[in-house]
C-alpha atoms as one frame of an Amber mdcrd trajectory, in Angstrom:
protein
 -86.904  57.893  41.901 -84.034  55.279  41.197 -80.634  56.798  43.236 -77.505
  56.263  41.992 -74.474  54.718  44.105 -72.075  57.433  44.413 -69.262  55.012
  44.900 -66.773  54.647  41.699 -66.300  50.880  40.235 -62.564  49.933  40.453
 -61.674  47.787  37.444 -58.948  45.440  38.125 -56.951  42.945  36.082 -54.517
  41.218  36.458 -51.015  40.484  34.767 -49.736  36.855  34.646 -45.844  36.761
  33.820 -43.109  34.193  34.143 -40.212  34.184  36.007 -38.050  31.506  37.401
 -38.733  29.975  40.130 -35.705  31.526  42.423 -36.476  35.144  41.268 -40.010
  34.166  42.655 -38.990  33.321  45.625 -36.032  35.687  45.881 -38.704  38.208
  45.501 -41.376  37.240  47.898 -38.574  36.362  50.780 -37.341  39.808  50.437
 -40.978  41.645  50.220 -41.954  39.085  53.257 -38.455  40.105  55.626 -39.047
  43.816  54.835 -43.203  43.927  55.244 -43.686  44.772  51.843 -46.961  44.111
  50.125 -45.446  42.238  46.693 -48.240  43.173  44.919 -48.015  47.169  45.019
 -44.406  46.824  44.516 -44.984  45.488  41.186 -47.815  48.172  40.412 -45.540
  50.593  41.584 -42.723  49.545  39.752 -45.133  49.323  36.285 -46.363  52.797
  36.991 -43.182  54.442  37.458 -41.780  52.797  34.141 -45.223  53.816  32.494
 -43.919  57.544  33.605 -40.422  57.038  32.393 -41.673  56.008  29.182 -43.503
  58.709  28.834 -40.834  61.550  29.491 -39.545  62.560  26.087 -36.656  64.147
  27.823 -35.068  60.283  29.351 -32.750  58.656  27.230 -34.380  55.010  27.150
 -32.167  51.976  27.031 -32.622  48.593  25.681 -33.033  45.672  27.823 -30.040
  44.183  27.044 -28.147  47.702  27.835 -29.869  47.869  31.475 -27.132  47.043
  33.544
């Protein structure tokens, strides 16, 4: 009898996007001076807008109107 792993695969992929260079580093220099793992920031940040999106009741903007 064959036994199955229990454990659940975790898919990942990844997102490439560009940015200049100074927002790049902007970015990592703050994440680095506060101990912030960059990477779940930006999950975090994608998830929450995900949410937003999805809540009929918020009033979404355009980029250009973001201020």
């Amino acid at each position: 009898m064959i036994e199955k792993k229990a454990k659940e695969k975790i898919l990942t992929s990844t997102i490439q996007i560009r940015v200049p260079i100074e927002l790049r580093e902007q970015f990592n220099a703050i994440c680095k001076a506060k101990a912030i793992n960059s990477s779940e920031l930006i999950r975090q940040l994608i998830t929450k807008w995900i949410i937003e999106q999805l809540d009929k009741t918020i009033e979404h903007n355009r980029i250009n109107d973001i201020k």
